[in-house]
N, C-alpha and C positions, 0 to 999 in steps of 0.2 A: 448420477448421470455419467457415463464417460465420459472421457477429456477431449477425446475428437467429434465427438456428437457434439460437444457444448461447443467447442472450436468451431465448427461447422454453420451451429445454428446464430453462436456471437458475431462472424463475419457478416452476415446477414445484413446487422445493422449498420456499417459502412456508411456514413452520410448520415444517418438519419439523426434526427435531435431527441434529444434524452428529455429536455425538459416537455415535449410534447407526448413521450411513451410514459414519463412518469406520470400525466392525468390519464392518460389509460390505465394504467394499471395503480391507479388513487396512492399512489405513494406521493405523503407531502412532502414538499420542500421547503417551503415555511412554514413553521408552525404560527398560531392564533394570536402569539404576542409578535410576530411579528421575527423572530428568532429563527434562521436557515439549520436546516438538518444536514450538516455537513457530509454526513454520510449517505447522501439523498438518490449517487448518481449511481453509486455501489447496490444501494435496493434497488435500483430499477432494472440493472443487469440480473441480481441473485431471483428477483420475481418472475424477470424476461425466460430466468431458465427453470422455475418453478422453484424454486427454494425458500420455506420459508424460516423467516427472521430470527435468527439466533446469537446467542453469545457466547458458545461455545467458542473452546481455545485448540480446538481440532480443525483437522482442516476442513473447509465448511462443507464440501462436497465430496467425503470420504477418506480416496486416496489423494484428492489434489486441491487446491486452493486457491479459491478466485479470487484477482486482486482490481482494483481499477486508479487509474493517476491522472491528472489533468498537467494537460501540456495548455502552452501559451506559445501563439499568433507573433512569429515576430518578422512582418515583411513578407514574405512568400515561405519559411519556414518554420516549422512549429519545434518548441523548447518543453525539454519537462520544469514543470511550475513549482513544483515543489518536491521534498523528499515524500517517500512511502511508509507507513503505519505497518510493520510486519506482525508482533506480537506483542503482548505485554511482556513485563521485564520485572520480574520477581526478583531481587538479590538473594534470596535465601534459593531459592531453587539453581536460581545458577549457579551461586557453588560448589552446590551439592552436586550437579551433574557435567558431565564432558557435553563436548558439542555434540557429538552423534546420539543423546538423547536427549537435548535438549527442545525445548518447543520448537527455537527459532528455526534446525533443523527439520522438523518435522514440518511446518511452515512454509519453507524454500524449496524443500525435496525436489515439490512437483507440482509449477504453475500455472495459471492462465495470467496472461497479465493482460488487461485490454486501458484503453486509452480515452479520454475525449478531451474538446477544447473547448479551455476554459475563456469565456469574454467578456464578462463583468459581475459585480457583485451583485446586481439583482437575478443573476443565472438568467437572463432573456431570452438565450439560445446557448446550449451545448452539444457541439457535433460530435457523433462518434467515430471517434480516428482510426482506429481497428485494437487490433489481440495477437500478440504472441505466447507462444507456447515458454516455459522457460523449466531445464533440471537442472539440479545442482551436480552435473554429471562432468562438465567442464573442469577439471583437475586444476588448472591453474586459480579458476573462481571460488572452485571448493576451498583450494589452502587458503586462497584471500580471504575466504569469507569466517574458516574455522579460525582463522589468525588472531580476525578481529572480536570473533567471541571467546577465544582465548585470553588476549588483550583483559575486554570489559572483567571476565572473569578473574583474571589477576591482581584486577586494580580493587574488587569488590576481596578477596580471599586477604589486601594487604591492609585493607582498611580504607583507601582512601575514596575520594568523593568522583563519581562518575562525571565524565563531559564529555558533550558533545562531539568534541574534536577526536574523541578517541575512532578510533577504527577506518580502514577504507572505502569498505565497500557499505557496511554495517554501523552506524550508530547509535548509543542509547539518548536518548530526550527522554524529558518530561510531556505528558499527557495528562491533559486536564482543563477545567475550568479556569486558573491563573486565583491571582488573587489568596484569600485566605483559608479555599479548597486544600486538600492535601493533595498534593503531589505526588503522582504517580509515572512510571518511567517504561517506554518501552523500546524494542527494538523498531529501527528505522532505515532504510531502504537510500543510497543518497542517490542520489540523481545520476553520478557516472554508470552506475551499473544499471537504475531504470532504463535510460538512452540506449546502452548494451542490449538490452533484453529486446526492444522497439527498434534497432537498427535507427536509433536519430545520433546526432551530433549536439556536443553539449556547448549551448550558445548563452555567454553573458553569467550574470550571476541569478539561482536559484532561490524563491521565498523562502525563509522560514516559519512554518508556521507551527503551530502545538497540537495540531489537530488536522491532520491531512484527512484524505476523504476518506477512506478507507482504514 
């Protein structure tokens, strides 16, 4: 699908709640034990636009890549809730390649970012807050953004142990179950430059969590 077709048809949904398109279009949110599909809010946009369900580590809609972030309610303004899930994070690939072939690149290029808010843990209601477009064409965001996969990549080429705190724009975490799962690490989106992308303001301190929705 084109990027402005899907831009076009995502605005659409403006107000409307996600937990009510997701029983139209049967995507669960909980599963049978009782267990949320973290990734719940993101199938109901990729379905809304016809896409189905993959794991591929290309961009899911060709040339460009749909992302979705949950902001939170705070007073009359909405805050992003948490960081963003950009890709997975292979050490052995990223040091074998520069940023301009790397996934994360490939990833960022050329996005849809769209929004909703989040209001509690039983997801009761989630509105949809809208969609911006985002390239990695902004030069001072580009160098921020190659900086910090330079950064990670430096710290992986010298041996040592990746954290979180590394990078600006760009962080690596772990993804995963927790516990005595292996540990797996990807690139992560932090919150100053989602609110960039959304035109919000960064208010208060951001969850972290190991598994954003997307």
């Amino acid at each position: 699908m084109d990027r402005e077709v899907a831009l076009e048809k995502i605005n659409l949904l403006r107000g409307v709640d996600l937990r009510e398109l997701a029983r139209e279009l049967e995507i669960e949110v909980f599963g049978p034990s009782g267990k949320k599909n973290k990734g719940w809010a993101g199938h109901v946009l990729e379905a809304y636009l016809g896409l189905p369900r993959n794991s591929s580590r290309a961009p899911n809609f060709g040339s460009w890549e749909l992302k979705l972030v949950s902001l939170k309610q705070r007073g009359e303004l909405v805050a992003v809730k948490e960081t963003m899930a950009i890709t997975m994070l292979d050490p052995k690939e990223v040091i074998l390649q520069e940023f301009e072939t790397s996934h994360l690149y490939t990833k960022l290029r050329k996005l849809v970012v769209g929004a909703r808010v989040w209001e509690d843990t039983l997801e009761s209601r989630s509105l949809f807050f809208g969609v911006e477009p985002f390239d990695l064409g902004d030069q001072d965001i580009y160098r921020t953004v190659k900086a910090d996969y330079d950064e990670i990549r430096q710290n992986l080429l010298d041996g040592q142990a990746l954290s979180g705190k590394l990078g600006k724009y760009v962080q690596p975490r772990t993804k995963g179950a927790g516990g005595n799962a292996p540990k797996t690490r990807a690139f992560y989106m932090r919150p100053i430059l989602i609110a960039h992308i959304l035109g919000l303001k960064i208010i208060g301190e951001v969850e972290s969590e190991t598994d954003p929705l997307v």
